[in-house]
C-alpha positions as a Markdown table, in Angstrom:
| # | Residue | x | y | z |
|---|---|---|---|---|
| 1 | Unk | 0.0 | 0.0 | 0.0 |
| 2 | Unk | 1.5 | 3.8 | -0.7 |
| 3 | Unk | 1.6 | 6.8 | 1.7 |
| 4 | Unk | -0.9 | 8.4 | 3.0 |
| 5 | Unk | -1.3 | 11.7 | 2.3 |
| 6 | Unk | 0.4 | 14.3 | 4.3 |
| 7 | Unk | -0.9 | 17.7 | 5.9 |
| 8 | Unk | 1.0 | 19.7 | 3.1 |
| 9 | Unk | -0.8 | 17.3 | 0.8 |
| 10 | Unk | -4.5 | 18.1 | 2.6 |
| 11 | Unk | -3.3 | 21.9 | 2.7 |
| 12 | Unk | -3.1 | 21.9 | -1.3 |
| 13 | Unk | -6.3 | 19.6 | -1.9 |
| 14 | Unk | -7.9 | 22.5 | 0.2 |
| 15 | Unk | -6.6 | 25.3 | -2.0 |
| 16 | Unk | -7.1 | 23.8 | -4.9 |
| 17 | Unk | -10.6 | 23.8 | -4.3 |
| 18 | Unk | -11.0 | 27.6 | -2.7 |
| 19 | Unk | -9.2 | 28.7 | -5.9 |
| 20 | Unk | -11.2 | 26.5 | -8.0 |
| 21 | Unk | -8.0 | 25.1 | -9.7 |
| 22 | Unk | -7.9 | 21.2 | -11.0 |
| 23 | Unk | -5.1 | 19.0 | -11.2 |
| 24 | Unk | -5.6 | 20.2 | -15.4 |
| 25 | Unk | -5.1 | 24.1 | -14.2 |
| 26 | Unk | -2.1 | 22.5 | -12.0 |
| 27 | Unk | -0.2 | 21.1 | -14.4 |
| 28 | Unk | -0.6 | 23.6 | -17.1 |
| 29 | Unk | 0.7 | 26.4 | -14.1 |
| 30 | Unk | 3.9 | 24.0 | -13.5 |
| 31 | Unk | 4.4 | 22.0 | -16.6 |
| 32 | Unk | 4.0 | 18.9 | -14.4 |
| 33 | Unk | 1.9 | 15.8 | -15.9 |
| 34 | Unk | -1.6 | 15.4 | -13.9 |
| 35 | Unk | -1.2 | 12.2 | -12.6 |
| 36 | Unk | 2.4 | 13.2 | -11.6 |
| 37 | Unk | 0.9 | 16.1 | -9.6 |
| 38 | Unk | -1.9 | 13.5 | -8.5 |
| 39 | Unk | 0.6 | 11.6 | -6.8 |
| 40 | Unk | 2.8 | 13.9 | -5.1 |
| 41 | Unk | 0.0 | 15.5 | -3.4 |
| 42 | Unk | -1.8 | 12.3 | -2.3 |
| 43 | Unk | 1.6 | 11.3 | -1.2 |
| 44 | Unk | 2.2 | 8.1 | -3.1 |
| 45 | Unk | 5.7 | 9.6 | -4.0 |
| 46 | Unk | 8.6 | 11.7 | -2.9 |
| 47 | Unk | 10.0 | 14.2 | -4.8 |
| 48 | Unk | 12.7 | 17.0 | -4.4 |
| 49 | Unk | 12.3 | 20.2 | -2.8 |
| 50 | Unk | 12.3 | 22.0 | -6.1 |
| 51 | Unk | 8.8 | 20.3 | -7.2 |
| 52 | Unk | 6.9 | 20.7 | -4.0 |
| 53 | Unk | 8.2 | 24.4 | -4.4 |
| 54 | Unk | 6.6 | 24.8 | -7.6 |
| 55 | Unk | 3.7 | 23.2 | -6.7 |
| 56 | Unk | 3.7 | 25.4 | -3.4 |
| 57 | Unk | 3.7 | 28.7 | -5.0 |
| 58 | Unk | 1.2 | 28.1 | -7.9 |
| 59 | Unk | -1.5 | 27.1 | -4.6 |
| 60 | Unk | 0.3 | 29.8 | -2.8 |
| 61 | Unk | 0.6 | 27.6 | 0.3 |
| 62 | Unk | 3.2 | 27.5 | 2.4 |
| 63 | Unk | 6.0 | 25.5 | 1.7 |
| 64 | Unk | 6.9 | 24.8 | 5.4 |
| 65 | Unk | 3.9 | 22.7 | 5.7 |
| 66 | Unk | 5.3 | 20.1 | 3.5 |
| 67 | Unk | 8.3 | 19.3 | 5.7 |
């Protein structure tokens, strides 16, 4: 079974839907596939600091949550 997701994870989820952003709107912001997006934020996968950053900012959530 894969991770669960995290509290950076639920923080974006949240976002995503107060903005009214999908994972499409994601990954056309950060040039990131869907299901790659998909997965970092359910928290099936790690990936490096750079990503979540990108992710981060386009949600405008707070990086710090996601360490």
């Amino acid at each position: 079974m894969g991770k669960s997701i995290t509290p950076w994870g639920r923080k974006c989820k949240a976002q995503m839907a107060m903005m009214g952003k999908t994972l499409a709107d994601l990954s056309q912001e950060t040039n990131l596939s869907v299901t790659y997006i998909s997965s970092i934020i359910n928290g099936r996968i790690v990936v490096p600091d750079k990503t979540v950053q990108l992710i981060s900012n386009a949600l405008e959530v707070d990086v710090t949550a996601a360490q």
